[in-house]
N, C-alpha and C positions, 0 to 999 in steps of 0.2 A: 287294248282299250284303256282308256284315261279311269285311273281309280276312282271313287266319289268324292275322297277325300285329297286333298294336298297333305305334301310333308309338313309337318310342323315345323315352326320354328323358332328359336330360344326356347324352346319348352312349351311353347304357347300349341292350342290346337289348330288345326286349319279349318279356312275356310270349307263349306261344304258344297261340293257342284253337283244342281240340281236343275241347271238350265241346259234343256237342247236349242236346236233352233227352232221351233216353233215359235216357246216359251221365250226367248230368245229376240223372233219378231216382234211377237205381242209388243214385249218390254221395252222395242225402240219406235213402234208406232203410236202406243198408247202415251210413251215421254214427249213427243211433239203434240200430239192430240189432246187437248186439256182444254185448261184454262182461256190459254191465249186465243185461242179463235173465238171462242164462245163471249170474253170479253173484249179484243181487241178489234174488231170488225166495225164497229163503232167509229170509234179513233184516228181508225185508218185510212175509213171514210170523208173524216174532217183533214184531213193532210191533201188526199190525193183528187179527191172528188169520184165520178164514177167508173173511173177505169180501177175499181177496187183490187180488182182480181192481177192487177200486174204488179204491185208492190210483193203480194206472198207469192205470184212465180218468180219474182228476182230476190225476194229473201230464200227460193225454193234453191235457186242456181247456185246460190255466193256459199248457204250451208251445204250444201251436195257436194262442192268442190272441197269444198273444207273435209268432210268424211271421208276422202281419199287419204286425206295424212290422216291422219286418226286410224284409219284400216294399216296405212304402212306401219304404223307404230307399236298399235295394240297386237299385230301380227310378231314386232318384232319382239315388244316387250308385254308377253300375255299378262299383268298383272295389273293389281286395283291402284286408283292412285292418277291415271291419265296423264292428264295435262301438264300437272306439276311435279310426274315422274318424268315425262318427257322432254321438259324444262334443263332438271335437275340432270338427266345424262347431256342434252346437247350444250346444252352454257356451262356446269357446275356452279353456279352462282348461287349460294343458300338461301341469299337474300332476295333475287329475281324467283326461285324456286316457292318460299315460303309465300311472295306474295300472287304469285298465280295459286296456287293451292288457296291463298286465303278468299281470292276475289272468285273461283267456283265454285268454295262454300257458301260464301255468301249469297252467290247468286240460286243454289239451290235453298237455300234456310229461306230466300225474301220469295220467292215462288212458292214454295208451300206455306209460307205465312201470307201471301196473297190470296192464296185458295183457302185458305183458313177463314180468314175475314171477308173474303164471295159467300164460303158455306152459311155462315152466319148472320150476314147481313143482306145477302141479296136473295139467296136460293131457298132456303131454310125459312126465310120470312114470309115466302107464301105461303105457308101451311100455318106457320106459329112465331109469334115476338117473343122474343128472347133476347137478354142480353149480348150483343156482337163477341164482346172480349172475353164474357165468358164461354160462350160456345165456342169459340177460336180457341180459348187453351182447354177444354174438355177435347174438341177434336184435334189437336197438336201431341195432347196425351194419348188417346186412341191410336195414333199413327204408330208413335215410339211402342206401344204394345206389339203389336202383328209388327213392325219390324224385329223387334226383339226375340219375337218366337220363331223367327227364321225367314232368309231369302226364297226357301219353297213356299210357304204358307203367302210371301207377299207377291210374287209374282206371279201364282197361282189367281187369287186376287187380283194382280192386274191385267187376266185377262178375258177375265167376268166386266170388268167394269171398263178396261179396253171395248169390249162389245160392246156396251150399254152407251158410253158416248159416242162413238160410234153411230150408234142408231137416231139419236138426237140428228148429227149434221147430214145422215142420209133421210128424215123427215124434211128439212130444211132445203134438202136437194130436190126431191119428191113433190112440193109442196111446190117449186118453181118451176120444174116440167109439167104440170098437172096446170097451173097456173098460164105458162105462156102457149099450150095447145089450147087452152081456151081462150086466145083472144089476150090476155091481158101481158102486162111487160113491154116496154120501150127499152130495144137493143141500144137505141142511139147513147144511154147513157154509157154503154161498157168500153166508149173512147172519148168520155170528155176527163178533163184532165184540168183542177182547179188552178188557176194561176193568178187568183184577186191581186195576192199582195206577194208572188214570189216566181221566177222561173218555172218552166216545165219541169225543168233539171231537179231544180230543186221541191218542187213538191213532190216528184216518185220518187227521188231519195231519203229525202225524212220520211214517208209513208216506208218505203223498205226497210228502212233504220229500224220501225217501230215492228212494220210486221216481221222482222228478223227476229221477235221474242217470239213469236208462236210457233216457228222451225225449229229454235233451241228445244234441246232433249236428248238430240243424238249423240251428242257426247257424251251422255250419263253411260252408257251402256258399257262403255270401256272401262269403268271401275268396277263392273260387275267382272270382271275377265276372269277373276281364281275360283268363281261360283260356276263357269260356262264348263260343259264337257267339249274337250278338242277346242279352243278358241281361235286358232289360227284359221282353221278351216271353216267354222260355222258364220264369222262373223262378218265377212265381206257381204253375202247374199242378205244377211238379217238385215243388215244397219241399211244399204240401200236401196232395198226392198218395201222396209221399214217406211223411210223417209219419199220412196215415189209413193208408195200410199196414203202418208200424211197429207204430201200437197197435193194431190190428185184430188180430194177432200176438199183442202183448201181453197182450192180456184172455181172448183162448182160451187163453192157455199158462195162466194165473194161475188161469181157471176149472177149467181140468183139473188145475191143483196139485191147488186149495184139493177137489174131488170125488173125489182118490183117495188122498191124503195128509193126513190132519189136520195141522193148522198148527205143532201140539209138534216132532212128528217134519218137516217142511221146514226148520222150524228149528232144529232142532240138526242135520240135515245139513250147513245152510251154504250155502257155495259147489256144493256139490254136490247138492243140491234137486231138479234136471233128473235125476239119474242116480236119485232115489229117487222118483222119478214113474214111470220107466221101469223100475224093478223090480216096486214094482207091479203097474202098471197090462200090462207084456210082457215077464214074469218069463225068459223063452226068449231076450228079446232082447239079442244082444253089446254090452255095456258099452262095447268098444273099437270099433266104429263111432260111437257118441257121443263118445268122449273126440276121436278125430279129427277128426269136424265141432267139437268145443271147440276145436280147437288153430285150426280154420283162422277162426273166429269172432274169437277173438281178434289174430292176424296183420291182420283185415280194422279193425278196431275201432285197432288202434294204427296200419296205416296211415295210416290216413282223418286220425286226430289228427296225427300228424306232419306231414302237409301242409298242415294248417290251421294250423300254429303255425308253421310256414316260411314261410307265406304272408301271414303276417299280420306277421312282422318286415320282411317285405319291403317290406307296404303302407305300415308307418309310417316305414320308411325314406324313403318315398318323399314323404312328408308331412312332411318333415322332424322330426318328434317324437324318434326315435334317430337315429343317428348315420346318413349317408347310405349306408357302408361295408355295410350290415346289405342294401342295395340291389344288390348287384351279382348281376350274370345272369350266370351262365358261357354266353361267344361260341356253343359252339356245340351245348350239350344246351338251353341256355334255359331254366335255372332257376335258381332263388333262391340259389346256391352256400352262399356264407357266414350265410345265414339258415340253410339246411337242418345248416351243420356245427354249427354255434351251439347249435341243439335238439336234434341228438343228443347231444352232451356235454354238459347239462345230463340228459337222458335218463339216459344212462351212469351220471351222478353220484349220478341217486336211485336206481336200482337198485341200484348198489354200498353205498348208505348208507343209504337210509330204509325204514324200514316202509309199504308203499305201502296194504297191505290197511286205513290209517286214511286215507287222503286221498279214500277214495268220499262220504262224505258231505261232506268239505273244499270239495270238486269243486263239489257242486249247492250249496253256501255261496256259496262267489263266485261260479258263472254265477246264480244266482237275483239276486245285489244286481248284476252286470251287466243281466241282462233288465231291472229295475226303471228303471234308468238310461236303456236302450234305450227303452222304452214313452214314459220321460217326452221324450225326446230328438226322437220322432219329432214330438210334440205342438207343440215348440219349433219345431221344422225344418218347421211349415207356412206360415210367413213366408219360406220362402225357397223363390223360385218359381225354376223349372227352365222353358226352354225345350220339351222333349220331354213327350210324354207318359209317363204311368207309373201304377202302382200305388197305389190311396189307400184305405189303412183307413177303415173306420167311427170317428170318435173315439174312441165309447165302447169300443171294445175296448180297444185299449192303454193307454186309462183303467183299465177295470177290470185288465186282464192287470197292471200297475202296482201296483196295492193288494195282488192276490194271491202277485206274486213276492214282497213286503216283509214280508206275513203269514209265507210258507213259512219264510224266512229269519231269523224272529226268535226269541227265544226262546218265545212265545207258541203256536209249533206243536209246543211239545217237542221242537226239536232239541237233541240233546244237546252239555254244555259243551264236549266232546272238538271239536268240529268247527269252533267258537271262537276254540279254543288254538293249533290249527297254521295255521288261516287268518289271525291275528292275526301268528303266526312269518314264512308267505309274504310277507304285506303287508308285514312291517318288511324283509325281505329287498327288498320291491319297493322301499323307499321309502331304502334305502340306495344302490340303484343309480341312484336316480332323484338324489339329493344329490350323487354321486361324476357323474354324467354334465353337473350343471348343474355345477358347479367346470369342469372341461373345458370348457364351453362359454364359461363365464364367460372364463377366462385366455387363451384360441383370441381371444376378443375386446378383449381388454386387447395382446395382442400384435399385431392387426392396426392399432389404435390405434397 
């Protein structure tokens, strides 16, 4: 049987594993389950028209394939770190390595600052006004606490509030069955397919593009791997287990949009799409029981993210890629200390400053040319044989998985230039810190000479 603990190393204490597979599920259904559907449904709707529901089955396909390498990898390499550990063995390239690590930090810090400024501005405001930015770094701080007091305490957590949102998009399901056995609902909408101003082609794959941020999450779980007991073995059935019950979710809520909402009116709702389904479709039914499962959707959604980007400064800390300092464990709660302070003031900072409601497509920009990287990586990383046994994709998955995150991501799916401009902004910001760390590194070496 796997200790609780891991060996330490350099001195430092180890991570603590406190995750089976249960806790384990929760933690990769509850990371696609959040934010993104509850606000992207909206969106998605102005992209595609009424066949809502086949953009999140084909973001369901293109992430699912993807989870096959990510399973061969974290089986082969159980440890925190992912994508940009996975990187760093199949290229060795520092520089390829640091800026994958840097673009799915980012993308978790801009998700849970997105759910920060939801809690504050949209969910939160049906009970009470309140300043947006400062509710966002009151709850940005709240996070880095319960991450701080431990990986059990937060997972534990995420699967109370796993439940609870949860239960929001099964009223929203409920509410459509209940609905179309009465009479109401026009199926004819679940195969029109907007094409005013663009191909077929091209509107259900911008609409995939976009709902491919609501599928992202399943990769967070892989930086949890030194906190999992046995990860080789628990983690194949968790993560796709995980992800059919996300989108299983997904395509009934979308179906039941797109059958009692025409696509016009979801979309110029917005963010709030779920709450005009529910008028609808249970005109009787209290507004403020959903707004409450909103608020705690999103609390769950920027959890999950802030641990994964704690976790993942920690792993490269640990891989020597940043600085070793980004490593340290506090003695005696046993977490990532200085990793976890690191991303909430970077957290802090975009709440207080940026427009977060443009960084949802930014998001699925960089995890889609991360995935692409991943797919090819795994392919590389079949030369390099492991003692244990483990996880082995079919090639042709993360071949094709490969081609399709490169298509999503290009201009070619009609992403729009907007999601370009600030991912091009992130990247130079990455690749500044990544200039400013090798100087350091450089003169640290000039003076042990």
């Amino acid at each position: 049987m796997t200790d609780v603990r891991t060996e330490a190393k350099a001195g430092e204490p180890a991570l603590r594993r406190v995750m089976g597979p249960k806790l384990l599920l929760f933690f990769v259904a509850g990371d696609i389950i959040g934010t993104g559907v509850y606000a992207l449904t909206g969106q998605v709707a102005g992209r595609v028209g009424g066949a809502l529901w086949l953009p999140f089955l084909l973001a369901f396909v293109v992430a699912f394939m993807t989870a096959f390498s990510y399973l061969e990898l974290v089986g082969k390499y159980p440890k925190a770190a992912g994508a940009a550990l996975y990187t760093h063995r199949a290229f060795g390239i520092p520089f390829l390595t640091f800026m994958v690590a840097f673009a799915v930090m980012c993308s978790g810090i801009t998700s849970a600052s997105s759910a920060a400024v939801a809690f504050g501005a949209t969910y939160l405001a049906a009970f009470v006004k309140l300043p947006t930015v400062l509710v966002a770094i009151v709850f940005v701080a709240g996070l880095a606490v319960i991450n701080f007091r431990g990986v059990g305490e937060s997972v534990k957590a995420n699967v109370v509030l796993t439940c609870i949102e949860i239960s929001g998009l099964l009223i929203i399901i409920g509410v459509g069955v209940w609905a179309v056995l009465n009479g109401n609902g026009d199926a004819s909408r679940l195969v029109q397919i907007d094409t005013a101003d663009r191909t077929w082609l091209v509107a259900i794959t911008s609409a995939t593009s976009l709902a491919f941020f609501a599928m992202v999450g399943f990769e967070d779980s892989v930086n949890m791997a030194e906190e999992c007991h046995d990860p080789v073995r628990i983690f194949p059935k968790a993560m796709l287990w995980g992800m059919v019950v996300a989108a299983t979710i997904y395509v009934l809520v979308s179906i039941t949009s797109s059958l009692l909402v025409p696509a016009g009116d979801l979309a110029a709702a917005k963010s709030d799409a779920l709450l005009k389904v529910l008028d609808v479709g249970a005109p009787g039914f209290p507004r403020e029981v959903f707004s409450a499962i909103g608020l705690f959707a999103v609390i769950n959604s920027a959890l999950i993210n802030m641990l994964m980007a704690s976790r993942l400064l920690y792993g490269m800390a640990n891989e020597g890629i940043i600085p070793r300092r980004f490593g340290k464990v506090h003695p005696r709660r046993r977490t990532p200390w200085v990793a976890i302070v690191f991303t909430s003031l970077i957290a802090i900072g975009l709440v207080s400053t940026v427009d977060i409601s443009v960084l949802g497509g930014t998001t699925a920009l960089l995890l889609l040319a991360v995935f692409a990287i991943v797919n090819v990586a795994v392919l590389v990383l079949r030369r390099d044989h492991v003692p244990h046994h483990h996880f082995r994709a079919p090639t042709v998955i993360p071949a094709l998985a490969a081609v399709f995150c490169v298509y999503l991501a290009s201009p070619l799916s009609g992403r729009p230039a907007r999601d370009y401009v600030v991912a091009g902004i992130l990247l130079a910001v990455g690749l500044l810190l990544w200039a400013v760390n090798w100087a350091l590194m450089r003169r640290n070496r000039a003076t042990v000479a």
